[in-house]
MMTF fields as JSON, N, C-alpha, C and O atoms, coordinates in Angstrom:
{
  "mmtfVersion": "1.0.0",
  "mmtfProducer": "UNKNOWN",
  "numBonds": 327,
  "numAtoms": 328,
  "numGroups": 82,
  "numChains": 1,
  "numModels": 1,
  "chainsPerModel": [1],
  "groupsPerChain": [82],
  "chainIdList": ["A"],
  "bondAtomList": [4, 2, 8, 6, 12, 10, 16, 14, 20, 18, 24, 22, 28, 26, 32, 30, 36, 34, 40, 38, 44, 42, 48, 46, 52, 50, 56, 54, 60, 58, 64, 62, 68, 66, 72, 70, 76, 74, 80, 78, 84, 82, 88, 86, 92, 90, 96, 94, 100, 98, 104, 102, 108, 106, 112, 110, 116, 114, 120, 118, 124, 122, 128, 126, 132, 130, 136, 134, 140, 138, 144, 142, 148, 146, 152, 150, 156, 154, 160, 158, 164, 162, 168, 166, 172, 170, 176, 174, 180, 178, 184, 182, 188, 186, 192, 190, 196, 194, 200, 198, 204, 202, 208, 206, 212, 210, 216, 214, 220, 218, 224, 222, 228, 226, 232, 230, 236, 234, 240, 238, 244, 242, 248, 246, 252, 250, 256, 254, 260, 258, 264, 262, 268, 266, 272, 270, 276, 274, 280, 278, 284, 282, 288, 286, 292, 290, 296, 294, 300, 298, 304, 302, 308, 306, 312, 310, 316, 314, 320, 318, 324, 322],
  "bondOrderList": [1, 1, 1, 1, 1, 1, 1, 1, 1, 1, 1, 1, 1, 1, 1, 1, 1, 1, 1, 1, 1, 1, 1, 1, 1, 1, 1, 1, 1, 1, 1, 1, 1, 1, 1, 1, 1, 1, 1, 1, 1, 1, 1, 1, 1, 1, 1, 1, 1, 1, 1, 1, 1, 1, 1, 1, 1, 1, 1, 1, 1, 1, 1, 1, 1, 1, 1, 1, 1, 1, 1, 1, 1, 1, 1, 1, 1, 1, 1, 1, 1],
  "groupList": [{"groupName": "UNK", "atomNameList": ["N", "CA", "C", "O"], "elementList": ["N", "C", "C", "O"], "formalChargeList": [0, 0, 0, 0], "bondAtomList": [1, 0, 2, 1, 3, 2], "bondOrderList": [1, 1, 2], "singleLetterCode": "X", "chemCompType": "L-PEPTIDE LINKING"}],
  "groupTypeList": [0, 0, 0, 0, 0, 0, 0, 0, 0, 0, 0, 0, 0, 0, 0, 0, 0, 0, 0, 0, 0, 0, 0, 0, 0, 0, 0, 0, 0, 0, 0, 0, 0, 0, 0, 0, 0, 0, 0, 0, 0, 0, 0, 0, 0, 0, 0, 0, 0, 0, 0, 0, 0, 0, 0, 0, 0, 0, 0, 0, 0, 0, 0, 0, 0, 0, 0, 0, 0, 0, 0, 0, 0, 0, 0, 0, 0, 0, 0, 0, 0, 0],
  "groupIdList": [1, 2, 3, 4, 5, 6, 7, 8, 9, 10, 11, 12, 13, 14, 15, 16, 17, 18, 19, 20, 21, 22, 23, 24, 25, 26, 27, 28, 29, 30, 31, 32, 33, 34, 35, 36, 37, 38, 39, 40, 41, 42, 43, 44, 45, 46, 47, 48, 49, 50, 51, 52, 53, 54, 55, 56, 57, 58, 59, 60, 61, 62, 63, 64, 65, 66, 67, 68, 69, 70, 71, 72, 73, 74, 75, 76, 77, 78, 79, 80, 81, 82],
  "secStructList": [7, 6, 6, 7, 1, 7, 1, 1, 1, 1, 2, 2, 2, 2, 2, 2, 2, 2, 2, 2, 7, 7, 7, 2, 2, 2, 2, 2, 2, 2, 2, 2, 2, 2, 2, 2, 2, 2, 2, 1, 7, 6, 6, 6, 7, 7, 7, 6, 6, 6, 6, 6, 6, 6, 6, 6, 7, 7, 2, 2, 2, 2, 6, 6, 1, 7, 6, 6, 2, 2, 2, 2, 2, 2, 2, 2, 2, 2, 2, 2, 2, 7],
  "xCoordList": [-1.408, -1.91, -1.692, -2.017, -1.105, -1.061, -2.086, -1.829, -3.34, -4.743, -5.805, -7.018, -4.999, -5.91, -4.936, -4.644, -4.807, -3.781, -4.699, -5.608, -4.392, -5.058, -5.309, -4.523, -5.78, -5.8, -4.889, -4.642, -4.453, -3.599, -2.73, -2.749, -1.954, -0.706, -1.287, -0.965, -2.171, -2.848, -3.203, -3.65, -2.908, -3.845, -5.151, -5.558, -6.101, -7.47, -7.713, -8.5, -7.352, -7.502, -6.669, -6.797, -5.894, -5.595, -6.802, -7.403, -6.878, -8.184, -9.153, -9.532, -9.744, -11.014, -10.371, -10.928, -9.399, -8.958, -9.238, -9.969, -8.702, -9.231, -10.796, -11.339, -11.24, -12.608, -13.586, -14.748, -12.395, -13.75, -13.527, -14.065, -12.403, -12.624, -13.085, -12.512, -14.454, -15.053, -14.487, -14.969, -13.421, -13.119, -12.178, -11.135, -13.679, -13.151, -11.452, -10.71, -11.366, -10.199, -8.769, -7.701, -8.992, -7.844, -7.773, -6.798, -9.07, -9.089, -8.366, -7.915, -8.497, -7.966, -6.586, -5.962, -5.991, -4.739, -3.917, -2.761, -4.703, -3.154, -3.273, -2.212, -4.936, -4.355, -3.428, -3.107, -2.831, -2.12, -0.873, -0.012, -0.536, 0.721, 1.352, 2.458, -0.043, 0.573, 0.796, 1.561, 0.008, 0.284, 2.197, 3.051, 2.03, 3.223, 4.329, 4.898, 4.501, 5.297, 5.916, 7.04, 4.446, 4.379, 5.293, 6.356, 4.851, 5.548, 6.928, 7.735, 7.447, 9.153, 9.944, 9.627, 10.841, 12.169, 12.534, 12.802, 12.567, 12.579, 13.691, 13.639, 14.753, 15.917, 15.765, 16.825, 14.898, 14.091, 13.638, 14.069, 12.498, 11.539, 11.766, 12.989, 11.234, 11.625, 11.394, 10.442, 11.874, 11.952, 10.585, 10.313, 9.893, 8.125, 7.651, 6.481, 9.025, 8.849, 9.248, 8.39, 10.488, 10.912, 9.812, 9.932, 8.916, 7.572, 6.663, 5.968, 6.588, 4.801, 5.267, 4.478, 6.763, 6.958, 6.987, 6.912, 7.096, 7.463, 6.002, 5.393, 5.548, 3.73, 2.916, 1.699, 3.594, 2.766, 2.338, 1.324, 2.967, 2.076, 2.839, 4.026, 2.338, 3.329, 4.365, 4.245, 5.326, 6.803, 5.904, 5.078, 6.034, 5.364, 4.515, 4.663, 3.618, 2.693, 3.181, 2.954, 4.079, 4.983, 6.109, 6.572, 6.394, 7.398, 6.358, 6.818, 5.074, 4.884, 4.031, 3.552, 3.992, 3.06, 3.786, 4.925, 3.128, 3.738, 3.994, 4.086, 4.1, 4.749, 3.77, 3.817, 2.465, 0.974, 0.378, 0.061, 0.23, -0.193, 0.857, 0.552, 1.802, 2.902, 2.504, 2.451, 2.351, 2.095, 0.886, 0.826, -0.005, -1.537, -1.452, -1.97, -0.62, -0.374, 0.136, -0.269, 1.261, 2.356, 1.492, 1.605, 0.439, -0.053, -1.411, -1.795, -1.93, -2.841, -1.917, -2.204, -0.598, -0.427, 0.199, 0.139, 0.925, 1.182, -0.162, -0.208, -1.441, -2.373, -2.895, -3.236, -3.0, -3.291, -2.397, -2.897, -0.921, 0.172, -0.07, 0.566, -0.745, -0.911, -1.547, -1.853],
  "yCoordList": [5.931, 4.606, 3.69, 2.503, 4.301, 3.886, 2.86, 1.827, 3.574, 2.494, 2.486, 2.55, 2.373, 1.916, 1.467, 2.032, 0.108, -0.247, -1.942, -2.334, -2.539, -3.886, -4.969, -4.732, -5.598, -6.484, -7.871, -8.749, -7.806, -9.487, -8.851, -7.676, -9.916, -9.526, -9.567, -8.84, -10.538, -10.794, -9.913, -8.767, -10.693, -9.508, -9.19, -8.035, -10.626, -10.363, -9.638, -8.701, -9.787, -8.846, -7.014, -6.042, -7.028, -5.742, -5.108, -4.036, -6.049, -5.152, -4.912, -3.741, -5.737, -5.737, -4.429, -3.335, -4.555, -3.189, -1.77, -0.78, -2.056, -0.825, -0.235, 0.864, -1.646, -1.351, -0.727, -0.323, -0.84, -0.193, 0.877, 1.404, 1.508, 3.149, 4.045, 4.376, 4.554, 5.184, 6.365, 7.424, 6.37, 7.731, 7.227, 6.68, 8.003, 7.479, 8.432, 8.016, 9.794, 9.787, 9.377, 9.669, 8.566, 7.646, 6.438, 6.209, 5.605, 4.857, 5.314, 4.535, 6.681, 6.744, 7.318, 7.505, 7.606, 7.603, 6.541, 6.369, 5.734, 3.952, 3.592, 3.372, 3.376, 3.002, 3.567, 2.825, 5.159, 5.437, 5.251, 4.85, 5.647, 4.978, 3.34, 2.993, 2.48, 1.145, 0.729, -0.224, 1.523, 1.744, 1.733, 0.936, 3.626, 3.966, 2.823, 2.071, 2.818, 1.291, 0.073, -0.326, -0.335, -1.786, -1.328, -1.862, -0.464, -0.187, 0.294, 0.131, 0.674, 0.938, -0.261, -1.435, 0.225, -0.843, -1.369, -0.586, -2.984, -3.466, -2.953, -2.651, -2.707, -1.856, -0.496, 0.128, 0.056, 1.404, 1.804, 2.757, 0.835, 0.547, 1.212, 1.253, 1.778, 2.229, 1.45, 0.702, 1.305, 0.407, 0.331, 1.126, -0.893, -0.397, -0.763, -0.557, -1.878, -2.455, -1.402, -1.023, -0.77, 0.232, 1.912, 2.808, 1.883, 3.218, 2.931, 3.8, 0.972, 0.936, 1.051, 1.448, 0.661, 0.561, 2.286, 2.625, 2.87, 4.648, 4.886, 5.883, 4.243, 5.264, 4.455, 4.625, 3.177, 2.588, 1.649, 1.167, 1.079, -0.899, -1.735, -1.744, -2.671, -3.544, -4.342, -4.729, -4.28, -4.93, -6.392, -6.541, -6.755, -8.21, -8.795, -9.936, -7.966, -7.626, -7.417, -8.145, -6.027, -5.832, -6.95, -6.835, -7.78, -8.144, -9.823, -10.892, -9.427, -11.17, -10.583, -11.274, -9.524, -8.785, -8.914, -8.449, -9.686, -9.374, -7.942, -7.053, -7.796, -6.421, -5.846, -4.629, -6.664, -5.69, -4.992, -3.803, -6.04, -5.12, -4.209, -3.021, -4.448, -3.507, -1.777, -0.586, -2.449, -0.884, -0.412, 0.67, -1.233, -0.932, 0.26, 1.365, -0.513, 0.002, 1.5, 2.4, 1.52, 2.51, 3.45, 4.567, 3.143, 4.167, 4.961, 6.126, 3.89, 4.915, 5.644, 6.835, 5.114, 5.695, 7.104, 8.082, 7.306, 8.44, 8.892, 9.65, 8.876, 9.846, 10.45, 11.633, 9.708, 10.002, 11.072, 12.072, 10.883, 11.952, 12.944, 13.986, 12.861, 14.289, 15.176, 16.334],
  "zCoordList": [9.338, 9.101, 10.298, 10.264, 11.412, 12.317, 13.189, 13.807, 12.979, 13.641, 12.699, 12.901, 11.365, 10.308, 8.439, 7.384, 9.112, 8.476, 8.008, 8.74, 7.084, 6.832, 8.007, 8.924, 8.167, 9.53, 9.258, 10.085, 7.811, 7.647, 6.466, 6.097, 5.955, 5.158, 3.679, 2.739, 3.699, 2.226, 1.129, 1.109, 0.277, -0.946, -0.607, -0.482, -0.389, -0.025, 1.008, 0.873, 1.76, 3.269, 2.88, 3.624, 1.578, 1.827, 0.73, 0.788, -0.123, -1.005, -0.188, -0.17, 0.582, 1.186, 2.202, 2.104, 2.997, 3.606, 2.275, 2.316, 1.672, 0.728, 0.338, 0.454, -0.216, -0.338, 0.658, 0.609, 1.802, 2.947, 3.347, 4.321, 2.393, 2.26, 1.355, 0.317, 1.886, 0.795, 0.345, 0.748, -0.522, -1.209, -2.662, -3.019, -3.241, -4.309, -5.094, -5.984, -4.27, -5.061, -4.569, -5.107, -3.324, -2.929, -3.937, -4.653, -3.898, -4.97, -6.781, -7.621, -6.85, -8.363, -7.945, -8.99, -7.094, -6.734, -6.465, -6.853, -5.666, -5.743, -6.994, -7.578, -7.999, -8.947, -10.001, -10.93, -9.937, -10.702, -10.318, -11.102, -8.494, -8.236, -8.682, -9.096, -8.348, -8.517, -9.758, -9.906, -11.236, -12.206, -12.628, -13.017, -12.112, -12.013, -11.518, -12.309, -10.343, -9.771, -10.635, -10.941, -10.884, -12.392, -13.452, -13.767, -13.875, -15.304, -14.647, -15.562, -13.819, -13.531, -13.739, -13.931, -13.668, -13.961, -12.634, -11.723, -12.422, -10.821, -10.43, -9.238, -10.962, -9.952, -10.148, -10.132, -10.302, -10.124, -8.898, -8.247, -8.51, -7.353, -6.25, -6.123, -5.346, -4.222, -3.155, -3.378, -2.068, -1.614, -0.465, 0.435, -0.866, -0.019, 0.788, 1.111, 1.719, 2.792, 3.646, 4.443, 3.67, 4.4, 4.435, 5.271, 3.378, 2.946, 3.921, 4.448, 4.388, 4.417, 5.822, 6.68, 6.191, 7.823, 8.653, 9.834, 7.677, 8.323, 7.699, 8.086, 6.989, 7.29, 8.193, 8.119, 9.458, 10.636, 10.236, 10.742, 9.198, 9.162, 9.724, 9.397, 10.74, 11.895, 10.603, 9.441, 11.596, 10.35, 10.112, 9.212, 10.473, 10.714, 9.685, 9.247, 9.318, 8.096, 6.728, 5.761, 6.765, 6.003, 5.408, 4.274, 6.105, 5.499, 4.843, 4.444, 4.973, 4.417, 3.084, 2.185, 3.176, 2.005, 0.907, 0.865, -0.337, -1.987, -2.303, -1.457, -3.567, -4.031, -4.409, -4.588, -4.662, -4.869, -3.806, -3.776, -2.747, -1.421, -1.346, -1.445, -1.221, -0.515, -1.432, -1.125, -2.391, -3.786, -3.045, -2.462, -3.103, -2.635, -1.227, -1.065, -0.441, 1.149, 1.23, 1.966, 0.152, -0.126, -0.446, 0.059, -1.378, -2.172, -1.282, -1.393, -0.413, 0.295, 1.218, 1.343, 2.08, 3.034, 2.419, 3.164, 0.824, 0.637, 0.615, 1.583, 0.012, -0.173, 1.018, 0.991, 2.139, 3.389, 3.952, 4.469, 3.865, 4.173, 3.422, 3.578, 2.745, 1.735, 2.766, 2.48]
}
């Protein structure tokens, strides 16, 4: 995810980063991770500032991102590592 990572920290800018990847079974994969995620127990959580920074999203980004992008981010960059 290194040179293809959202261009801003935002929710809007990370959906619209999403939407402009056409595959749809990445799309049915974050939503089951971020699913998964939501429904955990917050001292469960893994930690997704430290996930989105080791799959290449500038810290910078990372650290202004809510806990939706961050899920959103987490969840393509695992499907991609797949």
């Amino acid at each position: 995810m290194q040179d293809n990572h959202p261009t801003s920290h935002t929710d809007t800018k990370v959906t619209q980063w999403l939407d402009n990847i056409k595959d749809k079974k990445l799309h049915t994969y974050v939503k089951k991770v971020v699913t998964m995620l939501t429904t955990m127990n917050k001292k469960d959580r893994p930690n997704l500032i430290e996930t989105a920074i080791r799959y290449g999203v500038p810290m910078d980004k990372v650290q202004q991102m809510s806990y939706k992008s961050l899920s959103h981010v987490v969840a393509a960059g695992a499907y991609f590592a797949i």
